[in-house]
C-alpha positions in Angstrom: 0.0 0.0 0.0 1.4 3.4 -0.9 0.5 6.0 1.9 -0.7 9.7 0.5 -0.4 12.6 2.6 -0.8 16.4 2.1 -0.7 19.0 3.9 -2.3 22.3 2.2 -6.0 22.1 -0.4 -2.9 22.3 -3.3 -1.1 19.1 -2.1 -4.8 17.0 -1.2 -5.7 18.4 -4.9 -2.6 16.5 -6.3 -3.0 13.7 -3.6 -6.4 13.3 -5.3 -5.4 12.7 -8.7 -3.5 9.9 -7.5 -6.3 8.6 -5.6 -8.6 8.4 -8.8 -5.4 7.2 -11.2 -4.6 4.4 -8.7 -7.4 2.8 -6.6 -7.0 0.2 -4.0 -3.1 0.4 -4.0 -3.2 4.1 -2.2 -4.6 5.2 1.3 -4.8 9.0 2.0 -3.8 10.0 5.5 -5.9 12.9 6.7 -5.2 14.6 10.4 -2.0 16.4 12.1 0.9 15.8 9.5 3.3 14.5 11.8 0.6 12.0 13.0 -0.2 11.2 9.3 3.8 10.1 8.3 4.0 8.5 11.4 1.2 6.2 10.7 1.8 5.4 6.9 5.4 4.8 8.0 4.4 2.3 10.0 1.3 0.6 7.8 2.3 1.1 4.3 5.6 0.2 2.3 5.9 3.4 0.4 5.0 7.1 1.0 4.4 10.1 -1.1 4.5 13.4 1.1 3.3 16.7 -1.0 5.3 18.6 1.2 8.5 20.7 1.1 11.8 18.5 1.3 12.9 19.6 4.2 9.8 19.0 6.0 9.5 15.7 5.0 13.0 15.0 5.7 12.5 16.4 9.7 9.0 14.4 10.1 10.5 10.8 8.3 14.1 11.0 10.2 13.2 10.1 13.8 11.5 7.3 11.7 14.2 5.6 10.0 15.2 2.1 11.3 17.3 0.3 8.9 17.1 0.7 4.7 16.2 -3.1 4.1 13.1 -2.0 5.9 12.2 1.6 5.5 9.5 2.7 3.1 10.6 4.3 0.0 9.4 7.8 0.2 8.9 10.0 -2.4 8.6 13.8 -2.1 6.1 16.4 -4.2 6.2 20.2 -4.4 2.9 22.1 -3.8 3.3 23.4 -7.3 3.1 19.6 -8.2 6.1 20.0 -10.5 8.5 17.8 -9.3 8.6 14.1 -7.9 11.5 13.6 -5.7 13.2 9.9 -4.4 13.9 11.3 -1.1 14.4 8.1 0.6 14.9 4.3 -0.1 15.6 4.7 -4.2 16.3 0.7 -4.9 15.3 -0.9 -1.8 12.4 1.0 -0.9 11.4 1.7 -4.6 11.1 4.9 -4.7 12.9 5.9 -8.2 10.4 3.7 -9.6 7.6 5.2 -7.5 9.0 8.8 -8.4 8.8 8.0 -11.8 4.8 7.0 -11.6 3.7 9.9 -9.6 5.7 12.0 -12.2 3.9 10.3 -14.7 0.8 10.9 -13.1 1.1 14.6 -12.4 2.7 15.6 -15.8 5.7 16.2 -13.2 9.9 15.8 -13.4 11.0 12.8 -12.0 14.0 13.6 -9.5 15.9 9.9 -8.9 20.1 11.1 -7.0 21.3 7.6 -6.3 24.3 7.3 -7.7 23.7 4.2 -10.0 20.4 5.5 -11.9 22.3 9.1 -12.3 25.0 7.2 -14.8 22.3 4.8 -16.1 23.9 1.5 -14.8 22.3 -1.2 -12.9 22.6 -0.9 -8.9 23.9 -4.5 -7.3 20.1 -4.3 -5.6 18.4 -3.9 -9.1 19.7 -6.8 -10.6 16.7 -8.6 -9.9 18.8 -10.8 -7.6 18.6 -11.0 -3.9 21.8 -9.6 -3.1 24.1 -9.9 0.2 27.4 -8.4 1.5 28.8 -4.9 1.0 26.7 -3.6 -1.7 28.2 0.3 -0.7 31.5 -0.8 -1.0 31.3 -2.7 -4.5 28.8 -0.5 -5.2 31.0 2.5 -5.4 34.1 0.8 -6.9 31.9 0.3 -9.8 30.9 3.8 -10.1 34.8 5.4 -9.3 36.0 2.6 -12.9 38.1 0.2 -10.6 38.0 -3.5 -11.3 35.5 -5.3 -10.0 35.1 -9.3 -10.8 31.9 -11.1 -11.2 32.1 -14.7 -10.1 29.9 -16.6 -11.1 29.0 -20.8 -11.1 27.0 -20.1 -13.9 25.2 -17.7 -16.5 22.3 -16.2 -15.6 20.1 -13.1 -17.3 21.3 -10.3 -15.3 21.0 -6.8 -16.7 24.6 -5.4 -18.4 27.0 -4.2 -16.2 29.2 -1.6 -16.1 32.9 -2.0 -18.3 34.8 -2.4 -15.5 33.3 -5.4 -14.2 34.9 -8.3 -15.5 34.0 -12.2 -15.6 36.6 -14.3 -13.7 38.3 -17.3 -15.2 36.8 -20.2 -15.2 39.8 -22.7 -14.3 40.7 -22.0 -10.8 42.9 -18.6 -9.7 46.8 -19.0 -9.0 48.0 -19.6 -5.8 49.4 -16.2 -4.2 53.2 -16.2 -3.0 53.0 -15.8 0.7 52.5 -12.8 1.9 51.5 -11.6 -2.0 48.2 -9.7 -2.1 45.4 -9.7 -5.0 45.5 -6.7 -7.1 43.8 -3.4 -4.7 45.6 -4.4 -1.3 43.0 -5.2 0.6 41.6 -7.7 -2.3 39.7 -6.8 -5.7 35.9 -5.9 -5.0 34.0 -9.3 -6.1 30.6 -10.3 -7.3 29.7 -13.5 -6.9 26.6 -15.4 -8.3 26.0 -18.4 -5.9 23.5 -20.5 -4.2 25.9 -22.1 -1.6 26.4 -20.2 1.9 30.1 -18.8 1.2 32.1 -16.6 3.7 32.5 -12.7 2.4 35.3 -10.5 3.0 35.1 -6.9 2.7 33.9 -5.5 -0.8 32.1 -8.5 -1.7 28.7 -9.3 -2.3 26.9 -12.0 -3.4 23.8 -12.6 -5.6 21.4 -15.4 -4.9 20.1 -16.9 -8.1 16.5 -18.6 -8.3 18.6 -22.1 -8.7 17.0 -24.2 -6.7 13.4 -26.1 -6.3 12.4 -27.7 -3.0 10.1 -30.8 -3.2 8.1 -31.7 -0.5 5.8 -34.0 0.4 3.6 -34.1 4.0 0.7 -36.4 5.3 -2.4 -34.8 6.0 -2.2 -31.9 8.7 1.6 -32.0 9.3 2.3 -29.0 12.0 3.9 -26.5 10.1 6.4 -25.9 12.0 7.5 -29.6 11.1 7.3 -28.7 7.4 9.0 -25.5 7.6 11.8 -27.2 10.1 12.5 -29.9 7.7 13.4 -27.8 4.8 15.4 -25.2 6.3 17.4 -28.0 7.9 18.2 -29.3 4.5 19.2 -25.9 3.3 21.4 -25.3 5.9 23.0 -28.9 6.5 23.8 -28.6 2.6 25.1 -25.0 3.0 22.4 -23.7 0.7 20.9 -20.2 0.7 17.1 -19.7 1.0 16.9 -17.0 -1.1 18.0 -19.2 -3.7 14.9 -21.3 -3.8 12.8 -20.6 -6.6 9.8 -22.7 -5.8 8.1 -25.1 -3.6 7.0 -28.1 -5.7 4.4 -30.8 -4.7 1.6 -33.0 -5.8 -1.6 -32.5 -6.8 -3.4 -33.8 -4.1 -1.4 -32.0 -1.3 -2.0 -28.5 -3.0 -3.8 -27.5 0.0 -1.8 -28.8 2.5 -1.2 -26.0 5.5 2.4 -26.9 6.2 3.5 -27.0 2.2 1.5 -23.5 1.7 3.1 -22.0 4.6 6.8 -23.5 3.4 5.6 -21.8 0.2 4.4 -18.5 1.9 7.4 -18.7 4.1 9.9 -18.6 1.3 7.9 -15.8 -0.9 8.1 -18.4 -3.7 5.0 -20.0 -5.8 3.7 -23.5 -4.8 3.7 -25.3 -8.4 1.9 -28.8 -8.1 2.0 -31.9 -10.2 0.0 -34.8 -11.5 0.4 -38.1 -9.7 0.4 -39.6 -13.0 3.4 -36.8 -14.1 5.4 -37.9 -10.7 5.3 -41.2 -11.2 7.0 -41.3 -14.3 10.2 -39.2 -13.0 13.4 -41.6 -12.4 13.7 -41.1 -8.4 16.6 -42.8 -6.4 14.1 -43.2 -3.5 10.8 -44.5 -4.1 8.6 -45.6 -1.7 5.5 -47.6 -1.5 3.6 -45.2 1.0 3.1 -42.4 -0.8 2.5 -44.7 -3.9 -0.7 -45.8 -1.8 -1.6 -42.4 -0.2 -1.5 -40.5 -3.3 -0.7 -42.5 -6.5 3.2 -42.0 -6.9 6.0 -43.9 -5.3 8.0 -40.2 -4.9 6.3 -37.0 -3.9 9.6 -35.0 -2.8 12.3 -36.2 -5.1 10.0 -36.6 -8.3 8.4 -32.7 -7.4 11.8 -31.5 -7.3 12.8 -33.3 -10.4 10.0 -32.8 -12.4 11.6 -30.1 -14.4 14.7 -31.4 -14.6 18.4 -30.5 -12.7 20.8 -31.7 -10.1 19.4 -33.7 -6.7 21.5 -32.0 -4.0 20.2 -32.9 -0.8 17.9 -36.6 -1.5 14.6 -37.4 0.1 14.8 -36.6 3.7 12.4 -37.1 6.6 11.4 -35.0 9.5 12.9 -35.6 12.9 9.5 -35.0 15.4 10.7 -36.0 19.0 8.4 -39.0 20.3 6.4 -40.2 16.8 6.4 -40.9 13.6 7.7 -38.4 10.5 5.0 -36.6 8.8 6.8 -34.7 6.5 9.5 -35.5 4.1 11.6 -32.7 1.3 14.7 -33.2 -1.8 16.0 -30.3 -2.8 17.4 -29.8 -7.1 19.4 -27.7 -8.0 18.2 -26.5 -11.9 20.5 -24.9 -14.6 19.8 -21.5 -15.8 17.6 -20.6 -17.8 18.2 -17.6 -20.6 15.5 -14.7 -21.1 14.5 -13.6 -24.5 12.0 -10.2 -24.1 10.5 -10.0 -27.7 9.7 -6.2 -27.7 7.3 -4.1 -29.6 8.6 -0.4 -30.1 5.2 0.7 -31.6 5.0 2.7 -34.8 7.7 4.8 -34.0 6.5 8.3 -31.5 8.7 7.9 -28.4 5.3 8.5 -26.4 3.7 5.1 -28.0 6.2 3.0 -26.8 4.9 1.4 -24.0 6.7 1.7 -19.9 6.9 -2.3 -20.4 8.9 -2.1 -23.1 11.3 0.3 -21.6 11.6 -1.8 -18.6 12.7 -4.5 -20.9 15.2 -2.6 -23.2 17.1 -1.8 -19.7 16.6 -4.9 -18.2 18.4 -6.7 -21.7 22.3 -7.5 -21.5 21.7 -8.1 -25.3 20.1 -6.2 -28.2 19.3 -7.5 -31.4 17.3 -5.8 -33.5 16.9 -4.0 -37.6 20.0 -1.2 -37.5 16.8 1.5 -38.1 15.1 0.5 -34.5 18.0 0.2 -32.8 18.8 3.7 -33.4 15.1 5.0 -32.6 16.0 3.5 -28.9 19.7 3.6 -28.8 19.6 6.1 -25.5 17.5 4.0 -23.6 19.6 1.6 -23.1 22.2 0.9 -20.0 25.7 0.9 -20.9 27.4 -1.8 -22.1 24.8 -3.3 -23.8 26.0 -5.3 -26.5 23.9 -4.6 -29.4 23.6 -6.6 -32.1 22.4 -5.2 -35.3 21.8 -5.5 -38.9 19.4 -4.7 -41.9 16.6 -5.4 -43.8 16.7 -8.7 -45.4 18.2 -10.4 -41.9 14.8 -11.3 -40.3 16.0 -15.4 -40.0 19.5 -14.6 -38.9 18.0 -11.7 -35.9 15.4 -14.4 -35.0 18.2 -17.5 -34.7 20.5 -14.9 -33.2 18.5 -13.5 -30.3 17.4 -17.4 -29.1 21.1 -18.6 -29.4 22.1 -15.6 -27.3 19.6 -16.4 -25.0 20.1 -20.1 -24.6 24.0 -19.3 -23.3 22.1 -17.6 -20.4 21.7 -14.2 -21.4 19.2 -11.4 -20.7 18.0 -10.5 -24.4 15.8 -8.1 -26.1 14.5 -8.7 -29.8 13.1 -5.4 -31.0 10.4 -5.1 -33.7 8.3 -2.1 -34.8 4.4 -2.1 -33.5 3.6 -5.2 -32.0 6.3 -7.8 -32.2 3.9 -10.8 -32.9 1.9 -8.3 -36.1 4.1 -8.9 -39.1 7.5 -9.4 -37.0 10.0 -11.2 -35.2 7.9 -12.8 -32.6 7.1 -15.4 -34.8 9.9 -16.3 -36.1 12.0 -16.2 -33.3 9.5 -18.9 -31.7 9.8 -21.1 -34.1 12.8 -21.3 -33.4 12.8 -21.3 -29.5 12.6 -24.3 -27.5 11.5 -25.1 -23.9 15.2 -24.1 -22.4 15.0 -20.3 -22.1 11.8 -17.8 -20.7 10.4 -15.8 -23.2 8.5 -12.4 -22.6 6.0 -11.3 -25.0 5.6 -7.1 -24.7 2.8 -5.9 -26.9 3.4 -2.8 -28.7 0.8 -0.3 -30.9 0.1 -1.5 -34.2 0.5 0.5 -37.4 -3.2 -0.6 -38.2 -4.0 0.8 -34.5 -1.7 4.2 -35.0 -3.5 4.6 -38.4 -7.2 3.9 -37.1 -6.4 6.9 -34.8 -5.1 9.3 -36.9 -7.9 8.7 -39.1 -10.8 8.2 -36.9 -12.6 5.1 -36.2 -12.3 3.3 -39.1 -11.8 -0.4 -37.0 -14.9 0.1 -35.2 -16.6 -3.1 -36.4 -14.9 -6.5 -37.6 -11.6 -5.4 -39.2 -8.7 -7.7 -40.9 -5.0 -6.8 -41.7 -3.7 -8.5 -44.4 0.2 -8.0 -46.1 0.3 -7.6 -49.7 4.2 -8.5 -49.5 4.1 -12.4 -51.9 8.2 -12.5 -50.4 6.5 -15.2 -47.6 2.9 -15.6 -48.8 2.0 -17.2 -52.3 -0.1 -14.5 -54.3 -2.5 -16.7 -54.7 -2.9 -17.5 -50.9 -3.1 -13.5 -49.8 -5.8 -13.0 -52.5 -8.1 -15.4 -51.7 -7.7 -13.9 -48.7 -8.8 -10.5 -49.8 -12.0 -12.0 -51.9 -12.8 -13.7 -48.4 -13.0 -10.2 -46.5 -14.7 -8.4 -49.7 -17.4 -11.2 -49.5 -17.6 -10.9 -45.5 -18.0 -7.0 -45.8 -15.1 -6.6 -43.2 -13.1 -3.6 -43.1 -9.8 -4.6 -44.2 -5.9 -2.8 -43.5 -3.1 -3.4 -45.9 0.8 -3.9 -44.8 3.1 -3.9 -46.8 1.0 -2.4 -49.7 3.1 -1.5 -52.4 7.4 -1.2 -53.1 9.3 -0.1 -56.3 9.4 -4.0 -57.5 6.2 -5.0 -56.3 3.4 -2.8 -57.5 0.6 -4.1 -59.2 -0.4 -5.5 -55.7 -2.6 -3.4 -54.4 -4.6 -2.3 -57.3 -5.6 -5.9 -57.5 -6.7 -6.1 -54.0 -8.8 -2.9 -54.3 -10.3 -4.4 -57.8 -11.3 -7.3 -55.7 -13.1 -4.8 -52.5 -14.6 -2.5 -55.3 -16.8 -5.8 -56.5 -18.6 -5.8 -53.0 -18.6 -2.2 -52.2 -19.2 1.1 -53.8 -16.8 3.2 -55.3 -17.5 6.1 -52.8 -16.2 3.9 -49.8 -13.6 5.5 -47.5 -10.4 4.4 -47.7 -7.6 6.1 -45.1 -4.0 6.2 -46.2 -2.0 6.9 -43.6 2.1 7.0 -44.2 4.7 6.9 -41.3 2.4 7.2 -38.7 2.8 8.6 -35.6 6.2 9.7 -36.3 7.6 13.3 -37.4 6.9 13.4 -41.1 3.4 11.5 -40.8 1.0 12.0 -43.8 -2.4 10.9 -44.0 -5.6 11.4 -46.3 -9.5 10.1 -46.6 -10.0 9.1 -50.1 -12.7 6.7 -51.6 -12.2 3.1 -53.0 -12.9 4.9 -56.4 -10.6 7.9 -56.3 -7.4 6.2 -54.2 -4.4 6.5 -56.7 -2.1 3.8 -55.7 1.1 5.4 -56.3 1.0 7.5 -53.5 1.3 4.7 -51.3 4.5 3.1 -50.6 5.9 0.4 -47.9 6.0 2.8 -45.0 2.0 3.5 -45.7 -0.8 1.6 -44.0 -3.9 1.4 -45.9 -7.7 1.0 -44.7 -10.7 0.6 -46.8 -14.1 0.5 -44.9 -17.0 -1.5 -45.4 -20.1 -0.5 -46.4 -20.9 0.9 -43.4 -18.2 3.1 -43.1 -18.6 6.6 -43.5 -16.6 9.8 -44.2 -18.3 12.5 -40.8 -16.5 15.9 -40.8 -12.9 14.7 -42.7 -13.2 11.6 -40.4 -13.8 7.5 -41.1 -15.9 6.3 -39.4 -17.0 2.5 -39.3 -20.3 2.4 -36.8 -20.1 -0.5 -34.1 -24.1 -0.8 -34.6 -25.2 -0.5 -31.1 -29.1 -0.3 -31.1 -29.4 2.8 -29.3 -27.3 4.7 -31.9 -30.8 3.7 -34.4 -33.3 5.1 -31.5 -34.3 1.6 -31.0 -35.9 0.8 -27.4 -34.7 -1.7 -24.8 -31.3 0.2 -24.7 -28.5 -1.9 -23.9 -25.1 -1.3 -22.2 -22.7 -0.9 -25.2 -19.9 -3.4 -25.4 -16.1 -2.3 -24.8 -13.9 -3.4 -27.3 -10.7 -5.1 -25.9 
């Protein structure tokens, strides 16, 4: 919850909008200021104070316990102009916080920690849980000196800065005695481990989601038995809890108390299987009891396993003091799993490209994308980013590229105009894909959609987008799939319309409309839309000259319902009341 307080009928004005823009995730704090921060201190995990910074910073210090704890509190002028991270930027969240109010409130965003001001990645915004001395690594990474990242294996961590390093794999040379490491007191060290290691000063460590906890229980094990059990595992096999990923189970025990609180416990899902699923994973331990009670001869081992990976600490049974063991857990250790974000940029306006999609371009140790969209988001990006870019023609070689990139571990983005899935790489880069890496689908605006805007509401009914481009699609194929619309009287866009070697495309498809509809239907041309030199124009299906249109031009032809009101298509949605019918009805939403 995200605790609003004001001070002055300016501030409660602003607190307001955030009220409306945000409901059930705020709570406004009315009474005595200093009573108000004290209690949303205390209730809610972040705070946004429309108040001066200084008396914010006098009311929140006799407040402040410990910055793994704290609220991340945000600060806003009465004039509502800027948003400031006053306290708790990574950990509390308040550059991210600061950034949504700003959003909000037409405001300027005001984020000081060090990391964010030079664009790289802070240790705690990896997406990592992270240990150690994150201050002291944190700052040799911003003064340029070394800093090594030791890690057991790849995982799809955001880039870091230059100076960071990768150590050898083989193991490092044994020091003469009384030799030191390079930086006297030891080069500052990341390392990316599951194991409970000792740390010496300017280390941290980062806890990767690694590992999968099975655990089986009989019915209405205490849960302090269940809980017990598996942190005794962890800890007898020197593993770290925030590495565990998940608690896995079966079916039947999906409401089990103690497994939901293990589950709760950890902060981690609860992901269950079929009986029929365990039963068929290879398990060094079976047992006939649980093959009775539930229909599997493993619960723990096989849940862990289920997915694959390493069994590091076997089936093991609670310990209860005077009866019999109610609960038993395995813990696997999985590999890692690569990331590939296929990314939709929109049609090209900076202010159509979605927050998502940002997130994802910054969260991306890997870029691949067309040389022409890499450049419309090249500052967004963190530094050192390896981008990896090339031109039209390359769609096969950017789609096999980005999933072999991924598949070595890596945190990639694959960038494509509008939506990623309409007409670009999304598809072809799933094909490819297998069932070894996370993908992320972020949807972007369509040209179709940028064009329907600009010209009005031509996609107001049933609409179809069809590419004229035969490079993929058999002539034959796309036009039968023209006659099919013109017969259906849908309203149809055309990608890819028309190029200097392929011309005599779209005349053809307009022949085929123009024998269902009359000449005077609207047709919207709309050429690079949304972006600096857009051009658009309402024509009709009998006046449209195609060689104005080109491959950076959308076309839309209504149906015969669609209308030209006031410079404007329009394609009616047919809602009764619109006809002054009776029995009025609650109009449907498109989605």
């Amino acid at each position: 919850m995200i605790g609003l307080i004001s001070a002055t009928a300016a501030g409660a004005r602003a607190r307001a909008r955030l009220v409306a823009a945000w409901p059930g995730r705020v709570k406004a704090y009315d009474g005595p200021v200093g009573d108000a921060v004290r209690l949303a201190f205390g209730e809610c995990s972040q705070v946004v104070c429309f108040l001066a910074t200084g008396a914010t910073v006098r009311l929140v210090a006799p407040l402040l316990s410990d910055k793994a704890s704290d609220p991340g509190v945000v600060c806003v002028d009465e004039g509502g102009r800027f948003a400031v991270a006053l306290l708790g930027g990574h950990g509390g969240g308040a550059n991210a916080l600061a950034l949504a109010v700003a959003d909000v409130l037409g405001a300027q965003a005001v984020v000081t920690t060090a990391t964010d001001s030079v664009g790289t990645a802070g240790l705690d915004m990896l997406g990592l849980p992270v240990e150690g001395d994150v201050a002291g690594v944190g700052r040799a990474i911003l003064d340029g000196s070394e800093v090594v990242l030791d890690a057991e294996a790849s995982w799809p961590l955001p880039p870091l800065a230059p100076n960071v390093r990768h150590a050898a794999p083989s193991p490092a040379p044994t020091l003469p005695q009384g030799a030191r490491e390079p930086g006297g007191v030891g080069v500052p060290r990341i390392r990316v481990t599951d194991q409970v290691v000792p740390l010496a000063d300017r280390e941290v460590v980062l806890r990767p989601p690694s590992l999968v906890v099975g655990v089986g229980a009989s019915k209405n094990a205490p849960v302090e038995e269940v809980l017990g059990l598996v942190r005794g595992a962890l800890a007898d096999a020197g593993l770290s809890s925030a590495s565990v990923a998940e608690i896995a189970t079966v079916e039947a025990k999906a409401e089990e108390p103690g497994i939901v609180a293990a589950a709760e416990a950890f902060g981690v899902p609860l992901v269950t299987y079929a009986a029929e699923e365990l039963a068929g994973v290879d398990v060094p331990n079976p047992s006939g009891a649980p093959l009775a009670a539930v229909g599997t001869p493993s619960v723990a081992e096989a849940a862990a396993l289920a997915r694959g990976g390493e069994l590091i600490v076997p089936k093991r049974k609670s310990a209860p003091e005077g009866r019999a063991a109610m609960a038993t857990c395995a813990v696997v250790r999985r590999a890692p799993r690569g990331r590939l974000a296929v990314v939709g940029l929109g049609p090209g306006a900076r202010d159509l490209l979605t927050p998502r999609a940002k997130d994802e371009l910054r969260r991306a140790s890997v870029l691949v994308g067309l040389d022409q969209y890499v450049d419309q988001i090249r500052d967004l990006l963190r530094p050192g980013t390896r981008i990896l870019e090339s031109g039209l023609g390359a769609e096969e070689e950017r789609a096999r590229t980005a999933v072999a990139e991924a598949a070595k571990g890596q945190a990639v983005a694959l960038i494509g105009s509008g939506d990623a899935g309409v007409y670009a790489m999304a598809s072809p880069a799933l094909a490819e894909a297998s069932d070894d890496i996370d993908v992320v689908g972020v949807p972007g605006v369509t040209a179709a959609l940028a064009a329907g805007a600009i010209l009005g509401a031509p996609l107001g009914h049933d609409h179809v987008s069809i590419s004229l481009s035969d490079l993929h699609t058999p002539w034959e194929v796309i036009e039968r799939r023209v006659r099919a619309a013109a017969e259906a009287d849908i309203v149809v866009t055309f990608y890819n319309p028309r190029s200097r070697g392929r011309d005599w495309q779209l005349p053809k498809a307009l022949g085929i409309l123009a024998e269902h509809r009359e000449p005077g239907t609207p047709v919207g041309v709309v050429r690079n839309a949304s972006r600096p030199d857009e051009s658009s124009r309402v024509a009709t299906l009998g006046t449209l000259d195609p060689a104005i249109v080109d491959m950076m031009t959308v076309v839309t032809v209504g149906n015969t319902a669609t209308r030209n009101i006031a410079g404007r298509m329009v394609t009616p949605r047919g809602y009764r009341w619109q006809h002054g019918e009776t029995g009025r009805e609650t109009p449907e939403e498109s989605a």
